[in-house]
N, C-alpha and C positions, 0 to 999 in steps of 0.2 A: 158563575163557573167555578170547580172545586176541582183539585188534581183527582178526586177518587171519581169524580161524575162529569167528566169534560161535555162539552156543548159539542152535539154532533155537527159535521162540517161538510157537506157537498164533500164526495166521493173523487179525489183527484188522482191524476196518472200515476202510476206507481213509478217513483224518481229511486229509489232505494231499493237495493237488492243485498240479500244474505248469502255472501258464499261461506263453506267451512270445507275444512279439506286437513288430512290428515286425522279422519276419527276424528272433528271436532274440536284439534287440540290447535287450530288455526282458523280463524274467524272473523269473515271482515264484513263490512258494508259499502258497499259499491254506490256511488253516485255520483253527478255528473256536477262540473263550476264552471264559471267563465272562461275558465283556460283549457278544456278540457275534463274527461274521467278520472276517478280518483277513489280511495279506497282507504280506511279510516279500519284498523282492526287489531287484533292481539293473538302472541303466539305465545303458546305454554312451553315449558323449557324442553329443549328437543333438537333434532336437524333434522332440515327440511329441506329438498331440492324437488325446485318449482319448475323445473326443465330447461327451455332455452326462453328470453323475453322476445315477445313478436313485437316488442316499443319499446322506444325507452321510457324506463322504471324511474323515479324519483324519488326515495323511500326519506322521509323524518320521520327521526326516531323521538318520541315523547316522553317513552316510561321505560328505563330501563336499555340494556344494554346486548346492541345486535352483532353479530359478529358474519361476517362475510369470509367466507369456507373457502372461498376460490383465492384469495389474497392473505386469509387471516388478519384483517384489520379489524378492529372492533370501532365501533359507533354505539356513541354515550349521547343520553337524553340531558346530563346535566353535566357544567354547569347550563351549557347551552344546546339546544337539539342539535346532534350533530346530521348529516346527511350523506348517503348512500346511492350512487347513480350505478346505476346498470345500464346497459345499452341494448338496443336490440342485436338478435344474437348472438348475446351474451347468456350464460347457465346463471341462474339464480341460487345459489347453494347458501343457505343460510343458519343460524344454529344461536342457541340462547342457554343461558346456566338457571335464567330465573324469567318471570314473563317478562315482555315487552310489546308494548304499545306503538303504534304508529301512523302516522299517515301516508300514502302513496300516490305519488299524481303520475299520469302516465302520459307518452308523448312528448 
């Protein structure tokens, strides 16, 4: 097996989903862990309001620096990922100076 010519594999459910939203300039991957959905993606520098959360949001920040529009607190990926909880019910109003990476679990 070679990364350019992988060994085909029995055809499995599709567990991975591509959402993007805002013209592409917010891009994530959707799929499912033990604990629950969750959502792995990057946002190009911008603000963004995501509406109200119908769950609560989990957000770790990995790369890069998020900043929460409703509060103005910012969340830093380093020295240690900081996190970000929204609640359901809650607007998700979000915004960045440069990209940022993250993960999100939900519920």
């Amino acid at each position: 097996m070679s990364l350019d010519h992988p060994e085909p594999v029995e055809e499995a459910p599709k567990t991975i989903n591509h959402n993007s939203y805002y013209e592409g300039r917010v891009q994530s991957l959707g799929f499912p862990t033990e604990h629950g959905d969750a959502t792995s993606g990057v946002l190009e520098p911008g603000q963004y309001n995501f509406g109200t959360a119908h769950r609560r949001e989990t957000i770790k920040v990995v790369h890069g620096i998020l900043k929460d529009d409703r509060t103005g607190q910012q969340y830093c990926a380093e020295p240690t990922p900081q996190v970000l909880v929204i609640n359901e019910g809650e607007e998700i109003k979000l915004s960045c100076d440069n990209h940022v990476a993250y993960v999100c679990y939900y519920g």
